[in-house]
N, C-alpha and C positions, 0 to 999 in steps of 0.2 A: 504494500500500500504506500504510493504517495503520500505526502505531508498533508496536502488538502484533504485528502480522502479519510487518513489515518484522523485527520483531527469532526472531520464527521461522522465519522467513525463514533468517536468519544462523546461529543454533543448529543448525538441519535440514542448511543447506552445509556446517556447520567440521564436524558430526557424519561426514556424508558422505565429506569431504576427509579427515577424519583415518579413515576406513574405509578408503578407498582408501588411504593411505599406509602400511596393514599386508599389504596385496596387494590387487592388482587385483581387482577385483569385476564380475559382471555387473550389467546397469540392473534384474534381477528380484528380483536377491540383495539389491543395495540400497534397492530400493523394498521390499521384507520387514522390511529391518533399519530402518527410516524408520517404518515403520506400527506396526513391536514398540514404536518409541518413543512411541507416539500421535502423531507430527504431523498434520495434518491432509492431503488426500487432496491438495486444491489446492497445498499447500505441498509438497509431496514432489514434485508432477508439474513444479512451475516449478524445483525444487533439481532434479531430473534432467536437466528441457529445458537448463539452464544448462550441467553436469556435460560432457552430451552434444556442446554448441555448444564449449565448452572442450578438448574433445579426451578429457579425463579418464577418457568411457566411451563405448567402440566393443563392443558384442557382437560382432558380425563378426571384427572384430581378436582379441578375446580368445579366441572360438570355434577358429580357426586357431590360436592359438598351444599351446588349451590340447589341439588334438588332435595339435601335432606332440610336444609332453612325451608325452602317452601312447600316443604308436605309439615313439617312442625309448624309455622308461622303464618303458611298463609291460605288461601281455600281455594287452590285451582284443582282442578282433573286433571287429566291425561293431556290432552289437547291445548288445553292453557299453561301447564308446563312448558309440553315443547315449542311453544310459542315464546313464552317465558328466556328458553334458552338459545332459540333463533336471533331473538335479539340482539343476545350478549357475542355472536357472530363463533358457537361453538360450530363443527363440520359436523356434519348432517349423521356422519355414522357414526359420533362420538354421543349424539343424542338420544339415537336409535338405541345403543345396546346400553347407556345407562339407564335410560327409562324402560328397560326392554327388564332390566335386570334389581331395576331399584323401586317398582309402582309395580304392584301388585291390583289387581281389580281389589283384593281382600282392603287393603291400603284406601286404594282412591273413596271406596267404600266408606269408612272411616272418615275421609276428608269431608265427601259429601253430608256425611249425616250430622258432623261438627257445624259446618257452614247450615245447615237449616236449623240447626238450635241455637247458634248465634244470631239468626235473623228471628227467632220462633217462627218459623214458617210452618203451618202444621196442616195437614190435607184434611179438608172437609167436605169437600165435592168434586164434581169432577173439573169446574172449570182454578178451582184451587191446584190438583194435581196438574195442569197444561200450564198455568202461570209458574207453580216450584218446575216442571221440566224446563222451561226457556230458562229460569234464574241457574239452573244446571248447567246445561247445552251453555250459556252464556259465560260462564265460569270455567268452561273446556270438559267438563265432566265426558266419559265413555258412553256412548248410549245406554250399553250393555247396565250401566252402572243405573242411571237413569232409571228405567224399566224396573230391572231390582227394587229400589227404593220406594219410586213412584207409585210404580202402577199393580 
């Protein structure tokens, strides 16, 4: 590496490192915030290979950590998870097999019946059951899951 390169080089990590040090990040989230900064395409990709080799950034890890905060903390399903971690720019097959492996129907189950005693939602006809399935369907809940509970 040249002098120029060598020293955006170093700009692009401490930029990086000091991201990371406000909360963890995924490698898409910070390869965006890299590119808002203009670095260059090749500089970004050796600041992440580095990042990565460091330990600094695991998708995998964060993907897991960041679906066990939202089955504890928050009231999505299935569908609003992976939504959930679409955003945060994890790769589509790191999504698949943690949720494939971490959300259980028995699980979302669970979520779902939290989030209607939070709201006291409680079925007492039928147009009460079609109103709690959209506040589901709307929350990402599984249909599968839906049906069970609902109907």
């Amino acid at each position: 590496m040249d002098n120029s390169k060598s020293s955006q080089f170093s700009k692009a990590y401490d930029y990086a490192v000091f991201l990371l040090g406000i909360r963890l990040r995924t490698e898409g989230e910070l390869r965006e915030k890299l590119r808002s900064k203009n670095y260059e395409l090749g500089i970004i990709d050796t600041v992440i290979k580095q990042l990565i080799e460091q330990r600094f950034v695991n998708d995998r890890q964060y993907a897991e950590i960041f679906l066990d905060n939202l089955k504890k903390y928050k009231n999505f399903g299935f569908y609003g998870i992976k939504k959930k971690m679409m955003e945060k720019k994890l790769p589509p097959s790191i999504i698949e097999s943690v949720l494939k492996e971490g959300l259980s129907v028995e699980e979302e189950m669970k979520i779902a019946k939290r989030f209607l005693k939070n709201y006291k939602l409680q079925i007492t006809n039928y147009g009460e059951k079609q109103k709690i399935a959209l506040k589901l369907r709307a929350k990402g809940f599984r249909s599968e899951v839906i049906m069970k509970l609902v109907f």
